[in-house]
BAVEX-175123 format. One record per atom (N, C-alpha, C): residue number from 1; atom name; x negated, z, y negated. Coordinates in steps of 0.02 Angstrom, whole numbers, plus 50000, padded with zeros to 5 digits. Example, Ala and Ser with C-alpha at 12.3 -4.5 7.8 and 13.67 -1.06 7.14 Angstrom:
<atoms>
@pos->1	site->N	X->49340	Z->50390	Y->50284
@pos->1	site->CA	X->49385	Z->50390	Y->50225
@pos->1	site->C	X->49340	Z->50390	Y->50165
@pos->2	site->N	X->49358	Z->50354	Y->50112
@pos->2	site->CA	X->49316	Z->50357	Y->50053
@pos->2	site->C	X->49355	Z->50394	Y->49998
</atoms>
This chain:
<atoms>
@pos->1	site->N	X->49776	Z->49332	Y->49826
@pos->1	site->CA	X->49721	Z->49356	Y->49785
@pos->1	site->C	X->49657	Z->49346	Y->49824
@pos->2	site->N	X->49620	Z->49329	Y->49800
@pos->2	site->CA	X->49536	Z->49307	Y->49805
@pos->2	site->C	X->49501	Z->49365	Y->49802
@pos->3	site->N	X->49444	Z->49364	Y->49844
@pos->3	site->CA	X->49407	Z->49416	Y->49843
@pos->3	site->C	X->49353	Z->49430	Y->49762
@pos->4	site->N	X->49351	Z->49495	Y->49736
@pos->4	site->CA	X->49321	Z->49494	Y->49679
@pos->4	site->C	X->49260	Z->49436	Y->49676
@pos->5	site->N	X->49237	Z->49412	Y->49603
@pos->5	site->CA	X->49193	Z->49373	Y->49611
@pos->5	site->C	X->49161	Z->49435	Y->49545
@pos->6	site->N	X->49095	Z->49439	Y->49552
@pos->6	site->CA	X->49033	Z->49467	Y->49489
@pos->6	site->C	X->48981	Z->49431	Y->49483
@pos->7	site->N	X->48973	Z->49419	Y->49400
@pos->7	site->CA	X->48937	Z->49371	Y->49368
@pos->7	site->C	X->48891	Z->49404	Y->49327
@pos->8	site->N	X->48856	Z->49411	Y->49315
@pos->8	site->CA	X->48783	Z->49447	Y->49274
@pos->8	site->C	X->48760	Z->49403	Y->49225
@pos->9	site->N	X->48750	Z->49423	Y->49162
@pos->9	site->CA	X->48717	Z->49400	Y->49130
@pos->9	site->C	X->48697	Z->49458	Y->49083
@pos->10	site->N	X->48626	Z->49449	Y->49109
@pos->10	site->CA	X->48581	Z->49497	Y->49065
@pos->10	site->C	X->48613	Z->49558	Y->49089
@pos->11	site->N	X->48626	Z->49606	Y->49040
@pos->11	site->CA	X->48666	Z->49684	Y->49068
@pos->11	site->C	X->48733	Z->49677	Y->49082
@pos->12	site->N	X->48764	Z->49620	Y->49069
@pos->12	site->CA	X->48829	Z->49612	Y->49058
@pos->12	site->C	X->48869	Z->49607	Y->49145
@pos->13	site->N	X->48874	Z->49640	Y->49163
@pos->13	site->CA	X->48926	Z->49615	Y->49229
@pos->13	site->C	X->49017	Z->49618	Y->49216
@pos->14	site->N	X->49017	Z->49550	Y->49240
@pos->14	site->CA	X->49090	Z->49546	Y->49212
@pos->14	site->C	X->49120	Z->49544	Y->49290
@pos->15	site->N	X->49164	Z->49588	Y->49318
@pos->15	site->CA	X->49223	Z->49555	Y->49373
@pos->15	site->C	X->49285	Z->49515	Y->49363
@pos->16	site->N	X->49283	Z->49450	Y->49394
@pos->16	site->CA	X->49318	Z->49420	Y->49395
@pos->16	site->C	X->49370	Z->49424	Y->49465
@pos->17	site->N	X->49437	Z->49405	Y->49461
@pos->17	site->CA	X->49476	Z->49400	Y->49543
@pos->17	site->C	X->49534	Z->49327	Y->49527
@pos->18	site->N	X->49506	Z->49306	Y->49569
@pos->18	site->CA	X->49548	Z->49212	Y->49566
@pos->18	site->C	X->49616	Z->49236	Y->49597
@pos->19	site->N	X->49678	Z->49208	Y->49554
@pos->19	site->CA	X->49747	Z->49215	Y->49581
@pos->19	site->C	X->49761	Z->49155	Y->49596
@pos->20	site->N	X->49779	Z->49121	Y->49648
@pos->20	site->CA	X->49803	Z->49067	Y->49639
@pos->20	site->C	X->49878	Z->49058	Y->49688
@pos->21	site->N	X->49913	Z->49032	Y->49617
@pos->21	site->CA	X->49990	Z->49050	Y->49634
@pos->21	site->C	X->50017	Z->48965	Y->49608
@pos->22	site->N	X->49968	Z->48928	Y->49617
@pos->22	site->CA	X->50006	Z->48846	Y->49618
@pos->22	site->C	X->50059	Z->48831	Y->49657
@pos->23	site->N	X->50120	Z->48826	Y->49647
@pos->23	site->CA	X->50171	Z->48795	Y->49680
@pos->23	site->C	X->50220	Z->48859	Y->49670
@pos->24	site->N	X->50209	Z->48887	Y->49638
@pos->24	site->CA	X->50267	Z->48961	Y->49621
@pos->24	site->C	X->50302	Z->48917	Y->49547
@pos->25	site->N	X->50388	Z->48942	Y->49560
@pos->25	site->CA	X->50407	Z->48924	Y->49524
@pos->25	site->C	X->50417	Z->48999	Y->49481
@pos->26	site->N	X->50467	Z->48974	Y->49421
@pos->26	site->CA	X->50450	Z->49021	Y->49346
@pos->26	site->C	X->50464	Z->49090	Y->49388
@pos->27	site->N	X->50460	Z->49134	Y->49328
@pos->27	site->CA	X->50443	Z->49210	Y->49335
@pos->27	site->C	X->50387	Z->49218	Y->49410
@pos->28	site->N	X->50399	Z->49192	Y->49454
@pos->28	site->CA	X->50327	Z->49220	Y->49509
@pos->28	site->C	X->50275	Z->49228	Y->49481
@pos->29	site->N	X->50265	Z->49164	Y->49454
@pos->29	site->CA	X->50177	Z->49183	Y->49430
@pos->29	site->C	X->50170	Z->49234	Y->49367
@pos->30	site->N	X->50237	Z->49252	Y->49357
@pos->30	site->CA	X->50214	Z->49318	Y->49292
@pos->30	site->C	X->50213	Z->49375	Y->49332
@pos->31	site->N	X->50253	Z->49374	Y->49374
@pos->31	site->CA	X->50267	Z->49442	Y->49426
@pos->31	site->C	X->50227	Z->49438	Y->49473
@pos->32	site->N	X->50195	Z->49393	Y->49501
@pos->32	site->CA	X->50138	Z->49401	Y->49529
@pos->32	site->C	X->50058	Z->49419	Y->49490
@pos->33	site->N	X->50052	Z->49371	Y->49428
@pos->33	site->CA	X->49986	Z->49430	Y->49397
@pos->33	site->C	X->50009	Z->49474	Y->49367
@pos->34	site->N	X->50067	Z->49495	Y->49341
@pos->34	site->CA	X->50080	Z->49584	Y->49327
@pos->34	site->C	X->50038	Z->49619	Y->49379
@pos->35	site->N	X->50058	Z->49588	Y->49450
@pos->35	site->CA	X->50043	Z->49673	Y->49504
@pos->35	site->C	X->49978	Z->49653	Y->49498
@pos->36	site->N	X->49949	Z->49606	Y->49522
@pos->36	site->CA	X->49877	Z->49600	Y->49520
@pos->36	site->C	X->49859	Z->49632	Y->49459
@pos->37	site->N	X->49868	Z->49631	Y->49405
@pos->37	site->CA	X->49824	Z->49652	Y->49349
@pos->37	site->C	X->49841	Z->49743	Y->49352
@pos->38	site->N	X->49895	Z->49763	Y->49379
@pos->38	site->CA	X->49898	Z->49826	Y->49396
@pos->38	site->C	X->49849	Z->49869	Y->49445
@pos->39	site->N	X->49836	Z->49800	Y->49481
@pos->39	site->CA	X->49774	Z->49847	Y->49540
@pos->39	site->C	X->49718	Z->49821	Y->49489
@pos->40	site->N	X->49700	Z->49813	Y->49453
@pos->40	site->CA	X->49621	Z->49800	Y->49433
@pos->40	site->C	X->49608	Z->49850	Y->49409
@pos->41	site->N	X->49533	Z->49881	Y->49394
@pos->41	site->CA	X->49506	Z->49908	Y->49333
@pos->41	site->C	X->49502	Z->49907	Y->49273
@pos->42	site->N	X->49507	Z->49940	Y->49225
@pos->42	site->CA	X->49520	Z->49931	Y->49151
@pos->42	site->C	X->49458	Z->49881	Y->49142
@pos->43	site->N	X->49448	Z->49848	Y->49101
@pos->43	site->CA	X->49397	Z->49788	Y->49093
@pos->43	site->C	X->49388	Z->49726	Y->49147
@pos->44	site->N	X->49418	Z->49728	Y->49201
@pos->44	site->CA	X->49414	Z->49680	Y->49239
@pos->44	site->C	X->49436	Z->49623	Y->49203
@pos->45	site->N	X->49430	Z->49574	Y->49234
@pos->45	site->CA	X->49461	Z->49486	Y->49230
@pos->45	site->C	X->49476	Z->49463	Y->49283
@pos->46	site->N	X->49553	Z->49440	Y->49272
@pos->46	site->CA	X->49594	Z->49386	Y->49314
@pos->46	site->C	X->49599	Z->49329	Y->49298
@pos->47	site->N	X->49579	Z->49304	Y->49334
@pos->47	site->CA	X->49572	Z->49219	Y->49310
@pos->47	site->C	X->49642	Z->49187	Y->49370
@pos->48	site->N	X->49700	Z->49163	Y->49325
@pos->48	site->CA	X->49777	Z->49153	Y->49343
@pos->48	site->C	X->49752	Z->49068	Y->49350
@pos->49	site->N	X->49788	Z->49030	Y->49416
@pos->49	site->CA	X->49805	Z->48957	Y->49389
@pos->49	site->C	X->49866	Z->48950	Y->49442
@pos->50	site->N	X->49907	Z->48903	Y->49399
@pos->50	site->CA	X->49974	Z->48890	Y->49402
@pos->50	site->C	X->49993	Z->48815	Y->49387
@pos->51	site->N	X->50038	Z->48781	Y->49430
@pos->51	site->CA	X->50088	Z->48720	Y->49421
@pos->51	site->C	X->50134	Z->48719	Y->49395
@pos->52	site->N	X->50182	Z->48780	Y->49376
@pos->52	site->CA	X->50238	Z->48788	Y->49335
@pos->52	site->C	X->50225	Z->48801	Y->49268
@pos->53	site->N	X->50275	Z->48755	Y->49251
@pos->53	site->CA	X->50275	Z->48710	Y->49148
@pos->53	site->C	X->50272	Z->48796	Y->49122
@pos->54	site->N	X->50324	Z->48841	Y->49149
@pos->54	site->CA	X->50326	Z->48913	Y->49072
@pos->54	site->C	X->50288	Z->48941	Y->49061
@pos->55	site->N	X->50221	Z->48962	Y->49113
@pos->55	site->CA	X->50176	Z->49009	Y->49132
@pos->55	site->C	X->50146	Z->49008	Y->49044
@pos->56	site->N	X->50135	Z->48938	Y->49022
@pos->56	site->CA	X->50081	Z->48945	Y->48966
@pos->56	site->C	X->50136	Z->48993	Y->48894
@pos->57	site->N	X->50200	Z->49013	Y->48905
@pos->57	site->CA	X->50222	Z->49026	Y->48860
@pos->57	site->C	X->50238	Z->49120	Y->48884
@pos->58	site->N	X->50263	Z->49118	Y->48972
@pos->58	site->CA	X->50278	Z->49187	Y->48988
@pos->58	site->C	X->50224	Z->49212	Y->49004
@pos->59	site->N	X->50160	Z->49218	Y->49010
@pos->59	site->CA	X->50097	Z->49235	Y->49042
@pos->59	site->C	X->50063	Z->49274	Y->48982
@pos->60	site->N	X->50067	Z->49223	Y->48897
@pos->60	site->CA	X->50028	Z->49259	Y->48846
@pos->60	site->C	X->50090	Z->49319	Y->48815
@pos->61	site->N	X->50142	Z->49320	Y->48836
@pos->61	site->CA	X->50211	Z->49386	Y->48821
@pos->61	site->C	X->50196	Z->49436	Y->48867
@pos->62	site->N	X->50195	Z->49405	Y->48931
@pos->62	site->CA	X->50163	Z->49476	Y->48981
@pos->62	site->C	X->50111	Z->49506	Y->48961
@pos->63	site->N	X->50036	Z->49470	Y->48932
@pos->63	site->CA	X->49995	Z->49499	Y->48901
@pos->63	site->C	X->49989	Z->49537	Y->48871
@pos->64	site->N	X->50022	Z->49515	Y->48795
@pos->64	site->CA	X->50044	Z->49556	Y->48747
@pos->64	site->C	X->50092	Z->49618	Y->48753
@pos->65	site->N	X->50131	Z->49598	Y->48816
@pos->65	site->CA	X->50186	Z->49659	Y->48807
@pos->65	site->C	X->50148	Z->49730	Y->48853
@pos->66	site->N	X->50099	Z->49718	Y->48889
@pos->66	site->CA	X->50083	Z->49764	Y->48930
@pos->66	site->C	X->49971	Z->49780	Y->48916
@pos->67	site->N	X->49982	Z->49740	Y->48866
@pos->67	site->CA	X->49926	Z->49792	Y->48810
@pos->67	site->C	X->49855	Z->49719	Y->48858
@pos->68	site->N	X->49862	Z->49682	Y->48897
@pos->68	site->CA	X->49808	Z->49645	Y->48900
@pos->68	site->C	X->49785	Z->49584	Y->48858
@pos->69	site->N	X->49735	Z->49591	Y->48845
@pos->69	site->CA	X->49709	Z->49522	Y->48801
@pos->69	site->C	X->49691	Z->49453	Y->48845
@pos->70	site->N	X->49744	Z->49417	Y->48843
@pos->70	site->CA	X->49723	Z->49348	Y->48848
@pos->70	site->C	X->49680	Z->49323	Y->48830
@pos->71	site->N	X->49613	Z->49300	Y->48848
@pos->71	site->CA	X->49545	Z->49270	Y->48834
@pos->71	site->C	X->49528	Z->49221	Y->48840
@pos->72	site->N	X->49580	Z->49183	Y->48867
@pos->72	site->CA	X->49587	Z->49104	Y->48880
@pos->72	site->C	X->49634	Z->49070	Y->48902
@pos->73	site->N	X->49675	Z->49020	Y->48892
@pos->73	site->CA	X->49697	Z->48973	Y->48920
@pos->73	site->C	X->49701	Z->48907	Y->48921
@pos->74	site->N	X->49713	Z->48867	Y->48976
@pos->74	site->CA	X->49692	Z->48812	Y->48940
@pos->74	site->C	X->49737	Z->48757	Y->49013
@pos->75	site->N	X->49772	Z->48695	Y->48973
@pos->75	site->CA	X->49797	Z->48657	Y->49034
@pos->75	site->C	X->49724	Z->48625	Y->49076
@pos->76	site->N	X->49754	Z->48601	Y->49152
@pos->76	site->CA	X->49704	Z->48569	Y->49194
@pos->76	site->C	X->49739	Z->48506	Y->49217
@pos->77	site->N	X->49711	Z->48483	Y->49273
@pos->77	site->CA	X->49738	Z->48425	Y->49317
@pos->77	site->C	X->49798	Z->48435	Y->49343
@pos->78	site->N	X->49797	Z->48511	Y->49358
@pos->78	site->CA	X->49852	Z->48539	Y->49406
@pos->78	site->C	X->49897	Z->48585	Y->49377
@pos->79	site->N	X->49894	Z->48610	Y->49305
@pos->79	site->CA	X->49934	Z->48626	Y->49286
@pos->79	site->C	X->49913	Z->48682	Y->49234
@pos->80	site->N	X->49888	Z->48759	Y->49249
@pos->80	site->CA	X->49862	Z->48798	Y->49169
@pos->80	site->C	X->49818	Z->48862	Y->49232
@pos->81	site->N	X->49771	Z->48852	Y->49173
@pos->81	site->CA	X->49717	Z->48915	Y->49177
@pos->81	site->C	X->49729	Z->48977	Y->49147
@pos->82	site->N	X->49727	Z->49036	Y->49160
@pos->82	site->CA	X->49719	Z->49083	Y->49124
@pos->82	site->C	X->49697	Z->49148	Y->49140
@pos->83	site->N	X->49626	Z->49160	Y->49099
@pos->83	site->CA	X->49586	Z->49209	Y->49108
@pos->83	site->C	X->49625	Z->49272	Y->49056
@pos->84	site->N	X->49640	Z->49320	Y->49095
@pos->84	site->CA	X->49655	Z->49369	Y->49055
@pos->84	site->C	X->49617	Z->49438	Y->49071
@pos->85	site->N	X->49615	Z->49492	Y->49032
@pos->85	site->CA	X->49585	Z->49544	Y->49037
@pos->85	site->C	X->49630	Z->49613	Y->49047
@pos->86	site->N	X->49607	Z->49661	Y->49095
@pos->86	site->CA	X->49640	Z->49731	Y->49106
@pos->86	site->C	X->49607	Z->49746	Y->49052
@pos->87	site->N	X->49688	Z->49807	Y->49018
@pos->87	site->CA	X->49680	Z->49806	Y->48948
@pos->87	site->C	X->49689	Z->49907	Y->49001
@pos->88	site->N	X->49661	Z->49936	Y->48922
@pos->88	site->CA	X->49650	Z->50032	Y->48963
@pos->88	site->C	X->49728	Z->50045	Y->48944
</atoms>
């Protein structure tokens, strides 16, 4: 885990924290941003990227099953992005 990053716009401060778990095969990278998203603050953002093919299918179920909103994903060069949100 990456040290928090905060972005301002206008009143808006959003925290972001970069996971980067490229080269984890399946379930790690769900069980690894579970705990991370467990230490965040309610409203924070984790921004997840990953090389393993399931993430884009087990990542938006972890979401849903544990009340956070997925706010983005999207494939890259290296494999999938995903910004999700601590849900209260």
């Amino acid at each position: 885990v990456q040290p928090t990053v905060r972005q301002t716009t206008r009143r808006l401060t959003v925290s972001a924290t970069l996971l980067d778990l490229k080269g984890l095969k399946c379930s790690l990278p769900v069980l690894n941003a579970r705990k991370a998203m467990s230490k965040l603050p309610d409203g924070d953002r984790l921004v997840v990227l990953t090389t393993e093919p399931m993430p884009d299918i087990d990542i938006p179920r972890c979401c849903q099953g544990n009340g956070h909103p997925l706010v983005a994903s999207e494939r890259t060069d290296f494999g999938h992005r995903f910004l999700l949100a601590k849900g209260a």
